[in-house]
C-alpha positions, 0 to 999 in steps of 0.5 A: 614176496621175497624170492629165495634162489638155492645152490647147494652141492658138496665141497669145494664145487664153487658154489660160494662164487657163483652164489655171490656172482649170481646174486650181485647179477639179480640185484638180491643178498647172498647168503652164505650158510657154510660160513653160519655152520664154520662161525658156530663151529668156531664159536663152540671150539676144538671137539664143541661137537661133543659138548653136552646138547644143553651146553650147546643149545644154550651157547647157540641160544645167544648167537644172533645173525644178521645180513646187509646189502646185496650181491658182491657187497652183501655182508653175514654177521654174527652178533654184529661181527662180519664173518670173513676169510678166517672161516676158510681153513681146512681144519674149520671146514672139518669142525663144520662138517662134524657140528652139521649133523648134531640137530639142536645145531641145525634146528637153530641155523635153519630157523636163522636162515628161514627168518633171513629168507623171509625177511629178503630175496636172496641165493642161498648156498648150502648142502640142504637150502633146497631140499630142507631149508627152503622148500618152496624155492623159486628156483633150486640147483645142484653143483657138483664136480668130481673130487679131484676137480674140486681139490685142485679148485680148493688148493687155489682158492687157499693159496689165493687166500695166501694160506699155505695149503695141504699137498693137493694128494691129500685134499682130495682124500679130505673131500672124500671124507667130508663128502662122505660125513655130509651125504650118509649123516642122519639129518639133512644128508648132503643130495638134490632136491627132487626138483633141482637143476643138476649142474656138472661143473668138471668140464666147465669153468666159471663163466659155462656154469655162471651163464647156465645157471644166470640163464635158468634162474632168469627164466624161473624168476619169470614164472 
């Protein structure tokens, strides 16, 4: 049977790194699903969060997505298109976390990721994989770091991206807005499985929290 390992936690905190290195250690596909909310939000444009539901699932309705490959070369496409670095802007981040919390979307992603997951093993990266998506996990973590941690980390990812990012003063008020819409929306709120493993990544740099969650999810896979 597939094993499904799931890392969620709030923006900005690595966990798309990590998931994509963890799964290229454990020989399995990486699923990006913040990369399925920004491909849908992008999909229905500018304000497609306040189209009229109908309008919305029947768009989602022909949307197809597919994952190839494994580890580093694992690749997420929509309609045969690979979803790439376009997605990243702060702008789609913001559209993404607003077409989050209206349910004919999530309804149509979380069937999407399901059937993924069903279909191969993979690490999952997310806000809800643990706690709704992927319930039966084999293993479930929680990323987490304080905002202006994840602000500095996200200035440097976007300059690496050789985008021109905000001043860093405010992204760090862009990810208190954002963490605010993800953890209070009414459907799936951003918060740990009962049964996660909670990782502070603050102090940590890439490599402590790689080993710590290589480590763990070795011994999950073992049971």
């Amino acid at each position: 049977m597939p094993a499904v390992i799931t890392l969620d936690g709030p923006a900005g905190v690595g966990k798309t790194t990590l998931a994509r290195r963890l799964a290229a250690a454990l020989g399995v596909a990486f699923l990006d699903t913040g990369a399925m909310y920004r491909a849908v939000a992008m999909s229905l444009g500018e304000n497609g969060w306040e189209l009229p539901e109908a309008e919305i699932a029947e768009r989602l309705s022909r949307l197809c997505f597919s994952l190839h490959g494994s580890g580093e070369e694992t690749a997420l496409a929509m309609d045969g298109f690979a979803l790439g670095d376009e997605l990243r802007s702060e702008e789609v981040g913001r559209w993404a976390s607003l077409v989050a919390r209206l349910p004919v979307v999530r309804q149509c992603l979380v069937t999407a990721q399901r059937q993924m997951g069903s279909a191969k093993s993979l690490v999952a990266e997310g806000r809800d994989m643990g706690s709704v998506v992927f319930t039966q996990a084999a293993c479930k973590f929680f990323l987490d770091a304080r905002p202006e941690v994840r602000a500095l980390r996200r200035y440097h990812q976007l300059l690496s991206l050789g985008q021109t990012p905000q001043p860093l003063e405010e992204l760090v008020e862009a990810l208190r807005i954002r963490d605010e819409q993800d953890r209070t929306r009414p459907i799936s709120p951003l918060k740990p499985a009962e049964d996660a493993i909670i990782v502070d990544t603050s102090d940590l740099d890439v490599e402590e929290v790689f080993a710590q969650l290589q480590a763990q999810a070795a011994a999950c896979l073992r049971r």
